[in-house]
C-alpha positions in Angstrom: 61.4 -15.9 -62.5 62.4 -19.5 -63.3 63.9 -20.4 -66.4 63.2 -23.4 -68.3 64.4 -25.4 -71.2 62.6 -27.4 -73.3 63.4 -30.4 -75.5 62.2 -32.2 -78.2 60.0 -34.3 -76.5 57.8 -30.8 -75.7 58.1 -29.7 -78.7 56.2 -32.9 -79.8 53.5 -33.0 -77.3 53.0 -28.9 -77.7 52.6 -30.0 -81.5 50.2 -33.1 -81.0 46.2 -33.0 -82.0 44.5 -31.5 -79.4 42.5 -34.6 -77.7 45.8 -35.7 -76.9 48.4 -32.5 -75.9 49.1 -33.3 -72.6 48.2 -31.3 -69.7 51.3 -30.6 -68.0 53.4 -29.8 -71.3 51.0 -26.9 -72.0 50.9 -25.7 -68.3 54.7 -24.9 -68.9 53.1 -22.2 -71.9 50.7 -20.9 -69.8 53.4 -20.5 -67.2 55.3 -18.4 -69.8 51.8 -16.5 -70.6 51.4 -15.7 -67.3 54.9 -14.4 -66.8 56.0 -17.4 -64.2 58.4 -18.5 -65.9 60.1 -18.0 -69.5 60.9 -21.1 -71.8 64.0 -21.7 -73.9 64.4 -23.6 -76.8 67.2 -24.7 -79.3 65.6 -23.9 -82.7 67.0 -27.1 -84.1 64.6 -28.5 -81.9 61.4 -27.2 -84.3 63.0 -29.2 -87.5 63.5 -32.2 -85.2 60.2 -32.5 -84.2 57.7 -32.0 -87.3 58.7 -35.5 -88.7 58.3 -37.5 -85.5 54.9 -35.5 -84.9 53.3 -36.2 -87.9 54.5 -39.9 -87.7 53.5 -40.6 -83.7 49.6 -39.1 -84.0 49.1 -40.5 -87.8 45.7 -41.8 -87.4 45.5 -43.9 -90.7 47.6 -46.9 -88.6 45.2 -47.0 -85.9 42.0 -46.5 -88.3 43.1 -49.2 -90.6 43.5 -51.7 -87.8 40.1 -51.5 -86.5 38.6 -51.4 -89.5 40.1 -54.6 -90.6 38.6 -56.2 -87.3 35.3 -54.8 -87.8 35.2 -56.6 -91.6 36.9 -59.8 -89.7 34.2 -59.5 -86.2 31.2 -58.9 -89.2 32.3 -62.0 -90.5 32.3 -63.7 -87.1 29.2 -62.5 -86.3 30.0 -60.7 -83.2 29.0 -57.3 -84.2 25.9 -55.6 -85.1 25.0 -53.8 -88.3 24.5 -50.5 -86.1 27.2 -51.0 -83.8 29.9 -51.3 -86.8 28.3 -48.5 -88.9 29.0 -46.1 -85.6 32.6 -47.2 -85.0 33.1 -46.4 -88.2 31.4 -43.1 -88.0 33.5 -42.6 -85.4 36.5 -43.3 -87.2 36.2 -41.2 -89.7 35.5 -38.2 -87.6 38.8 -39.2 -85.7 41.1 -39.1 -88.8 39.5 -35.9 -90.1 40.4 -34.2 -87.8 43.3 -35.4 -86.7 44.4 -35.0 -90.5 43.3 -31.5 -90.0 45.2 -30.9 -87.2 48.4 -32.5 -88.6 48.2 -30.2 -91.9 48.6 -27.1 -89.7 51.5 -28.3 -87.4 53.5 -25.9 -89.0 51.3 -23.2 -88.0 51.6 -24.4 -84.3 55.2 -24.4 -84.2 55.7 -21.2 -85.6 53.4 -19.7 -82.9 56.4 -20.5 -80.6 59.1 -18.6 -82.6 56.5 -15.6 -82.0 55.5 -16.4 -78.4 56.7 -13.1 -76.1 57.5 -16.2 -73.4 59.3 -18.7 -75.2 62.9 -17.8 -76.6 64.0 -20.2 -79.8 67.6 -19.4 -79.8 69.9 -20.8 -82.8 73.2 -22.4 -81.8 75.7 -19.5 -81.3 79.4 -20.0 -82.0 79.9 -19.8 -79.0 77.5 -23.0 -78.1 79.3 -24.7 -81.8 83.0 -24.4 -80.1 81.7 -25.9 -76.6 79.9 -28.6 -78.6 83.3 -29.5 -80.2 85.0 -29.4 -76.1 82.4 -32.1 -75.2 83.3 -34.7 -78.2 86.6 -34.3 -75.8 84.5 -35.9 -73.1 83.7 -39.1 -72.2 80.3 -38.3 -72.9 79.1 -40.8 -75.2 76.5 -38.8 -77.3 75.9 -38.7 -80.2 76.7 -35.4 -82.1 73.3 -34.0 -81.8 72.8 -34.2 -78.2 76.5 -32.8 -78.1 75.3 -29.6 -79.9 71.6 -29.6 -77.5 73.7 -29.9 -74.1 76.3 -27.2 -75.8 73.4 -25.0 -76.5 72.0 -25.6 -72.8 75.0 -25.2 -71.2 76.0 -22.3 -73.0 73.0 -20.3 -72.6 72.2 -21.3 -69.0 75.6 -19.7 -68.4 74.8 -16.4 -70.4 71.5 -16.3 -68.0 73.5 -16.8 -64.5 75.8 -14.0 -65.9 72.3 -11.6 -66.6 71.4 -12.5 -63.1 69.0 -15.8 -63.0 69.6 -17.9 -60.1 66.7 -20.1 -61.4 67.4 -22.0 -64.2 66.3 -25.6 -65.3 66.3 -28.4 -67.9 63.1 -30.4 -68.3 64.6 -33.5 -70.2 62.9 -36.5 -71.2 66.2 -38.1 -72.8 67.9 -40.6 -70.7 70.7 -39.6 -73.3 71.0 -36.5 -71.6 70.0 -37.0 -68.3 72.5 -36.7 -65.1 71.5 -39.9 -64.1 70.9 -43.5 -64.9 68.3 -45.7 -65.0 69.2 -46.6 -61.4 68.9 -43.1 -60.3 72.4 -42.7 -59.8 74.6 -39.4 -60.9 76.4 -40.2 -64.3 79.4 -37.8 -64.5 80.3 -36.1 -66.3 77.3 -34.8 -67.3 76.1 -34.3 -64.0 79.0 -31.9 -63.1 78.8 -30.0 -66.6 75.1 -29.2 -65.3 75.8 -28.5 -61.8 78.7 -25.9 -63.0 76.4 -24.2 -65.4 73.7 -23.5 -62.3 71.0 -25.7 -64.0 68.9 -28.8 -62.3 67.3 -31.5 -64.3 64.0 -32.7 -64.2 62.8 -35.7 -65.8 59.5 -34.6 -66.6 57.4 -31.6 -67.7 55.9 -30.7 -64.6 59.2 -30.7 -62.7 57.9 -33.3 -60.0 60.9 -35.5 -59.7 63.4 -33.8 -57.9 65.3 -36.6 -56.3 66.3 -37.5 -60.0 68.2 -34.2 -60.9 71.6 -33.0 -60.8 72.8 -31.7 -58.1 72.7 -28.1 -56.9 74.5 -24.9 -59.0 78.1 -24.5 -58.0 79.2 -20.6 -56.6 
């Protein structure tokens, strides 16, 4: 079984309206449904996100923009009666239920505390005292990542130690990323993943695997 952990990138585009969730982020849950694969997640992860996905798919920005051109193009002329009267039709649909949607994110993300495939682990003390090791490091993150890597590492360990010889990070954040934007290793985070026996993707579907870190140390 592979073993995958998630960030808060997924955790936002698991959370988003559903004309919009992309496919490949909930292909990873259907994986865990299906028992393919399990997910892991940092709690800390669910707080992060509600703020960022109520802000991103807010659909009063978008709405009030095009309404304001439809009063400015009815103006101009360059609209008719019945074409702006269906835009706006269509715009109110949108941001009701998108609105909708937002109100229950709650609801969404505590479906993945409760999922039998997902795992939302809190930071141990054992993942608090390696977060403190890496401020050591000539990481250059900022304290939160610190405690996200601490928490990966940590646990990715405790799973190699169960057995898994399968284990990845799906990890949107350049931050935290073995590489840089040239695709070349950055160490020594690139080392810290390759001695916990985890490989880095830089997407959700786990396509890219020339940009990951390199393979699990015996």
């Amino acid at each position: 079984m592979k073993h995958v952990f998630v960030e808060t990138n997924w955790v936002v585009e698991y959370g988003a309206p559903d004309h919009v969730r992309p496919p490949k982020a909930l292909e990873l849950v259907e994986g865990a449904e299906g028992g393919r694969l399990r997910l892991y997640l940092p709690s800390i992860y669910l707080t992060e996100a509600r703020h960022p996905i109520r802000k991103k798919f807010n659909p009063r920005a978008t709405s009030d923009s095009i309404r304001s051109y439809l009063a400015w193009a009815s103006k101009q002329g360059t609209l008719r009666a019945g074409d702006s009267e269906a835009i706006r039709r269509v715009l109110d649909e949108h941001k009701s239920t998108v609105l909708s949607e937002l109100d229950r994110v709650d609801e969404r993300l505590r479906l993945l505390r409760v999922h039998p495939g997902i795992e939302v682990f809190p930071l141990s003390d054992d993942m608090l005292a390696r977060a403190v090791e890496l401020s050591l490091q000539n990481l250059d993150l900022k304290p939160f990542d610190q405690a996200i890597l601490a928490a990966v590492l940590v646990r990715a360990r405790e799973l190699r130690d169960s057995g898994a010889d399968d284990i990845v990070f799906c990890e949107l954040d350049g931050d935290l990323q073995p590489w840089d934007k040239d695709g070349r290793p950055k160490e020594p985070l690139q080392t810290l993943y390759a001695d916990a026996g985890v490989l880095v993707y830089g997407d959700f579907a786990m396509e890219t695997p020339a940009k990951r870190s390199s393979l699990p140390r015996v």
